[in-house]
C-alpha positions in Angstrom: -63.4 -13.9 -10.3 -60.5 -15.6 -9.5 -58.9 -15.8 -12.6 -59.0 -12.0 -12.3 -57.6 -11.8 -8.5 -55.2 -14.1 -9.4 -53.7 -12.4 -12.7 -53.8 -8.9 -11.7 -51.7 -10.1 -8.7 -48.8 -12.2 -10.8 -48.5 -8.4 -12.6 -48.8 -7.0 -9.6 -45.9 -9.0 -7.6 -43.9 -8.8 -11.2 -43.8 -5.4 -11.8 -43.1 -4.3 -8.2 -39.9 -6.9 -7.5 -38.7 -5.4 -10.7 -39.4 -1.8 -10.0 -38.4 -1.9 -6.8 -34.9 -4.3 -7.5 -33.7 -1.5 -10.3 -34.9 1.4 -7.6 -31.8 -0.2 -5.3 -28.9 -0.2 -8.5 -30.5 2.2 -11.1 -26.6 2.2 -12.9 -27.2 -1.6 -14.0 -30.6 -0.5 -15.8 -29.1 3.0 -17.1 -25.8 0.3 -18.5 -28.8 -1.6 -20.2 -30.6 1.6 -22.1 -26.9 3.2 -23.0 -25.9 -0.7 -24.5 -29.8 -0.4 -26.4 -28.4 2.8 -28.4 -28.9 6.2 -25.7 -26.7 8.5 -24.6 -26.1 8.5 -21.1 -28.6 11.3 -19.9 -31.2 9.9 -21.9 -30.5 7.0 -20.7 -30.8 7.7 -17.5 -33.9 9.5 -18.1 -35.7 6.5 -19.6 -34.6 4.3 -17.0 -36.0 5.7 -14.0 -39.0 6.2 -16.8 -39.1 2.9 -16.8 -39.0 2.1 -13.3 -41.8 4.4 -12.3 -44.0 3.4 -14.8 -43.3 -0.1 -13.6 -44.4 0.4 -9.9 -47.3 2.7 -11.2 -48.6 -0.4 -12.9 -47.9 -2.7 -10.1 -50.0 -0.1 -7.7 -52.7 -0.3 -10.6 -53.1 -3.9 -10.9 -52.7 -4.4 -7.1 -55.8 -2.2 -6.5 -57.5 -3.0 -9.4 -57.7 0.6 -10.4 -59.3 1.5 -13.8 -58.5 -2.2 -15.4 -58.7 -0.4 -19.2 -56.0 1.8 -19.2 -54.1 -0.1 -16.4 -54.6 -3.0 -19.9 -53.8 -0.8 -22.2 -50.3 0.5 -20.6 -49.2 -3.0 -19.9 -49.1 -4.3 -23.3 -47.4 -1.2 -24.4 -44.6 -1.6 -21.9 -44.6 -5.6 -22.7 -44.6 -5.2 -26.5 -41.8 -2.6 -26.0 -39.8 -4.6 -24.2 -40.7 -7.6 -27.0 -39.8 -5.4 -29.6 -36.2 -4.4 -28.1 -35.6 -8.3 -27.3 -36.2 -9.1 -31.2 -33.8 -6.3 -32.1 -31.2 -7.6 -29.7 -31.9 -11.8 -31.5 -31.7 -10.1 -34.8 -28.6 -8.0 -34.4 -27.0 -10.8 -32.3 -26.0 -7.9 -29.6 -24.9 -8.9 -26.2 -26.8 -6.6 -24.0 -27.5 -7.3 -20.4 -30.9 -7.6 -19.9 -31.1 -5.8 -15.5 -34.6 -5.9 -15.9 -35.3 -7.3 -12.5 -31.8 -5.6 -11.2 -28.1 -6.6 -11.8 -27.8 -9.5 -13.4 -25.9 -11.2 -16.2 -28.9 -12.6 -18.6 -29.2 -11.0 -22.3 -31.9 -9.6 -23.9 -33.1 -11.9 -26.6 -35.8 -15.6 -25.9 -35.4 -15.6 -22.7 -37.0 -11.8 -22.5 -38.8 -12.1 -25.4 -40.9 -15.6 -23.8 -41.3 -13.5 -20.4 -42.9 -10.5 -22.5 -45.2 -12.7 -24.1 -46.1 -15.0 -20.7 -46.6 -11.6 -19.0 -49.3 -10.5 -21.7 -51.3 -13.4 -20.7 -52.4 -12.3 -17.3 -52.8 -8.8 -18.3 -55.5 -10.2 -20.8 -57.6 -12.8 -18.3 -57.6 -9.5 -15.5 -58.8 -7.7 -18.6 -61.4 -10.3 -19.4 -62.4 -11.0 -16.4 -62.7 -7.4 -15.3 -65.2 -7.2 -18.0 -67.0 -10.0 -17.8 -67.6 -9.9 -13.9 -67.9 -5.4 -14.1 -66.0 -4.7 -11.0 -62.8 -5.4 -8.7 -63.1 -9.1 -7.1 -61.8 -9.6 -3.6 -61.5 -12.9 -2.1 -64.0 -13.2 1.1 -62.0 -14.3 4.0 -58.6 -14.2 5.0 -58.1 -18.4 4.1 -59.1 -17.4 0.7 -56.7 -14.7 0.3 -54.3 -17.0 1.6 -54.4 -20.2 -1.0 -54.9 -17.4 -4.0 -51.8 -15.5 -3.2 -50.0 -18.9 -2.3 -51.1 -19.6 -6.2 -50.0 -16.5 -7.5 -46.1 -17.2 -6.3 -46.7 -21.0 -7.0 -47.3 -19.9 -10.6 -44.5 -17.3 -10.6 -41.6 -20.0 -9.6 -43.1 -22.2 -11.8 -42.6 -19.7 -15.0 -39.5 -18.7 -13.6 -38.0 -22.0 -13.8 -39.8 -22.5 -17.1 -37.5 -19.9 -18.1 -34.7 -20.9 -16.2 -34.9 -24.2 -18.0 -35.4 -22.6 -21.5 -31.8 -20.7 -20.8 -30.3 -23.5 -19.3 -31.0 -26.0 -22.9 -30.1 -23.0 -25.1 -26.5 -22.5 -23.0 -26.3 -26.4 -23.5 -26.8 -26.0 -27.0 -24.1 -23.0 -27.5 -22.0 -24.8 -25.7 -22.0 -28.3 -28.5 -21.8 -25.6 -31.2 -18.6 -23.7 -29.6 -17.1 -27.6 -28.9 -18.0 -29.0 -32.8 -16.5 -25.4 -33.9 -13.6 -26.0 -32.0 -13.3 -29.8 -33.0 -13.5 -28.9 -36.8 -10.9 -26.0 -36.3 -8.5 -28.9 -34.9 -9.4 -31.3 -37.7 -8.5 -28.8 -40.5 -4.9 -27.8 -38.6 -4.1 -31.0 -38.4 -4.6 -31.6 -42.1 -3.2 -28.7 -43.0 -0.3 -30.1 -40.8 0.1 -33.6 -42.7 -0.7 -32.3 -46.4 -2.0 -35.4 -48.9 0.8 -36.4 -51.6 -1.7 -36.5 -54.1 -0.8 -40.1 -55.4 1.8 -42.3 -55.7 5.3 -41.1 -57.3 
């Protein structure tokens, strides 16, 4: 029963900061789809789309409001958004990701490990829902209070689990750009002071 509260709730909280932070600069989101491959009015089409099918399943989740389909549309929109991140690793493209409002990450691991950590409390609300047949509230307000204290506790802790991720793999560009740069200076400066080959 709780792992059910607690999972529908991290979708919950998830979907509706990131509804609601594109909702306030829909441009940044619509910059994300045209950089993906559409045209601007498509674009901007699938982007508010996206945004209301985001707070749709936010208010599903929150309720817990038919937990089948409420399942069923999550993984679609988390195995779309995995699919587009593999696309963007594969075709090394630089697109912004905006998918929790303006900001300067890409699409590639970092999105593709928050698709796939999102899937997992879709399933346990799933599973749960199943297993227990109805929607599980907590008893008493002290109750609420320590599971939706547990919910954000486990949302900064992915979030700096990702943060972390980003932070290594920057770290690790960062070597790669300096020993590229490094051998770039060792083969001027070879090219500078020729060998004679031997001794006349």
């Amino acid at each position: 029963m709780y792992v059910s509260f607690v999972a529908r709730f991290i979708f919950a909280v998830v979907f509706l900061c990131a509804s609601l932070n594109k909702m306030r600069n829909p441009a940044a989101f619509v910059q994300t789809i045209q950089q993906i491959g559409f045209g601007s009015q498509i674009a901007k089409g699938i982007a508010w789309l996206v945004i209301g099918y985001e707070a749709l399943l936010a208010f599903l989740f929150f309720f817990g409001y038919y937990p089948t389909i409420a399942t069923i549309a999550a993984l679609v929109l988390l195995m779309s958004f995995a699919v587009i991140s593999v696309r963007a690793i594969q075709s090394k493209q630089k697109i912004t990701c905006n998918c929790f409002g303006e900001s300067k990450s890409l699409l590639g691991k970092g999105t593709l490990t928050r698709a796939v950590l999102l899937g997992v409390p879709v399933i346990c609300y799933y599973m749960s829902a199943r297993l227990v047949g109805r929607v599980w509230w907590p008893a008493n307000m002290s109750e609420l209070i320590i599971l939706c204290t547990l919910v954000l506790g486990i949302i900064a802790l992915a979030q700096w689990v990702l943060f972390l991720s980003s932070f290594l793999s920057l770290i690790e560009s960062r070597k790669q750009k300096e020993r590229r740069t490094e051998a770039i200076k060792r083969h001027e400066i070879l090219e500078q002071f020729p060998s004679t080959g031997g001794a006349v």
